[in-house]
Structures are given as structure tokens and as C-alpha cells.
C-alpha positions in Angstrom: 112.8 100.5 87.2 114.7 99.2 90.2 114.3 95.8 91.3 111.7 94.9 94.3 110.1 98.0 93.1 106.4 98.9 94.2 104.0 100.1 91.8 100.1 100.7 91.4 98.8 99.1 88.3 96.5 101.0 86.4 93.9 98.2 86.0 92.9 97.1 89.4 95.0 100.3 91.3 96.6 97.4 93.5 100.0 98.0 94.7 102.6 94.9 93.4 105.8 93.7 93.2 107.8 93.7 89.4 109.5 90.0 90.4 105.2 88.9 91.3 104.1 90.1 88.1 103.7 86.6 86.5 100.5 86.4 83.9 97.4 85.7 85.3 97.9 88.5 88.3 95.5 90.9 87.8 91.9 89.7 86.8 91.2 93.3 85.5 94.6 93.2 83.0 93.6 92.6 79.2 93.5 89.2 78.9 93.2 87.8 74.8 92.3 84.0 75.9 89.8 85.5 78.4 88.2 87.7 75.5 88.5 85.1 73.3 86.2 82.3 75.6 84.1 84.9 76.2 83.4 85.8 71.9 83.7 82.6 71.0 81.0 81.0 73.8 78.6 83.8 72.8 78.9 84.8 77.2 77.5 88.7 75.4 74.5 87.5 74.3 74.2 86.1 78.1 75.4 89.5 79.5 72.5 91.7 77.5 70.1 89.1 78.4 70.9 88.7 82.4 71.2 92.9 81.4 67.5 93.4 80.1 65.9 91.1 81.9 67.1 90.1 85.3 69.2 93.5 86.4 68.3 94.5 89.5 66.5 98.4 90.2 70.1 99.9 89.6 70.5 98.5 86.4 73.3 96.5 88.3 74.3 93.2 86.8 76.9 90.7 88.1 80.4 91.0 87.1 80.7 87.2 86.5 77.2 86.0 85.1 77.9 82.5 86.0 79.3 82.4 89.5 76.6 82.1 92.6 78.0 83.1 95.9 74.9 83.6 98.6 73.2 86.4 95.8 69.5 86.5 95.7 68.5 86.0 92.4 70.9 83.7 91.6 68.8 80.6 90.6 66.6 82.7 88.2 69.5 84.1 86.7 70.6 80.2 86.2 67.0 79.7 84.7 67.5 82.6 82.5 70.7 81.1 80.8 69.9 77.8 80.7 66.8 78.6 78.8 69.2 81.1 76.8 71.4 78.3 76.1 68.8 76.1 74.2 68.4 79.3 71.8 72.3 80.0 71.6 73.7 76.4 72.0 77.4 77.8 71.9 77.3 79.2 75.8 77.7 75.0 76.6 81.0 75.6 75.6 81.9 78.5 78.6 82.3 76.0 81.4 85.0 73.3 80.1 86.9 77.0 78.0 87.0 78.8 81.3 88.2 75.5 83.5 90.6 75.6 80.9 91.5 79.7 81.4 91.5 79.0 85.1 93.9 75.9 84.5 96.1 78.5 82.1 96.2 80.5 84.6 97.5 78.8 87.7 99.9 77.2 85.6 101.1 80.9 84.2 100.6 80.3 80.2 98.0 83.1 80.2 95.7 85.9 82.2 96.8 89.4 82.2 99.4 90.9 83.7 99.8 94.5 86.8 101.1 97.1 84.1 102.3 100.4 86.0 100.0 103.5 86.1 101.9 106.6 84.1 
């Protein structure tokens, strides 16, 4: 590829630069020390719950289970995993992991990277 080169990246379909592509630039990208957090905290056991019991008519769940910003729903959904989280005491360990990912990632170490559609 040519330097300064524009190219769609087949995760999120946005259009970047090869010199930008630094990790942590696409939030869609396969991430390991994302996947891991998530395993390890037991966040899929809070997925299927917030899934069977607090999706909406669509069956529509949010993308990130622990983020509020202005949704309805959003403090029985916080309900719902606190009361989770006395059952499966390892989802106290998602908040300090994922400061920790989010740290990671501004400073570069991890997060996925744009890869180029073929």
C-alpha cells in the first residue's frame, strides 16, 4: 500500500488513514484484553440477564450494559446488575479492568486496530 493511503476497514466501514492506525482505533476491531475483561468479570452472564429480562419489545439490548447516557430504563437496568452481582461477585471486577482497558488504550498498549476491507 502507498503511504497516506485511504482505506475502509472492514469492522466499523469507517474510512482511515494507514499512519492513524495506532491500537485502540477502532472499538469494533478484535480486541484480546477487551475479550479477556469481559470473560474473566463474568460481563456474559450480565448480557443474558439485561437480555432475558430487561430487553426492550425489540429484543434490543444496549451495546455497552454499563454505560447510562439519558436512556429510559437505565436505573433498572443498574438494579438488575447490582442484584446480579451479589449472585456472581466477579462482575465487581469490570469497573477498575475496563478503567484499566480505557487507560491501555489512550496510552496505545492495546484496543484493536482499522484492518482493510478485501
Amino acid at each position: 500500500m502507498k503511504k497516506n493511503q485511504r482505506t475502509r476497514c472492514r469492522y466499523c466501514h469507517d474510512i482511515y488513514n494507514d499512519e492513524c492506525n495506532r491500537k485502540g482505533a477502532c472499538e469494533f476491531a478484535p480486541d484480546r484484553f477487551r475479550s479477556t475483561i469481559e470473560c474473566v468479570s463474568g460481563m456474559g452472564c450480565a448480557r443474558c440477564m439485561l437480555y432475558h429480562c430487561m430487553s426492550d419489545a425489540e429484543g434490543e439490548t444496549p451495546q455497552h450494559p454499563c454505560q447510562c447516557v439519558n436512556e429510559a430504563g437505565c436505573s433498572k437496568r443498574w438494579f438488575g446488575l447490582t442484584m446480579l452481582s451479589f449472585c456472581v461477585p466477579c462482575l465487581w471486577c469490570y469497573p477498575p479492568l475496563r478503567a484499566c482497558h480505557m487507560v491501555g488504550v489512550s496510552c496505545g498498549m492495546c484496543g484493536g486496530r482499522h484492518k482493510p476491507q478485501v
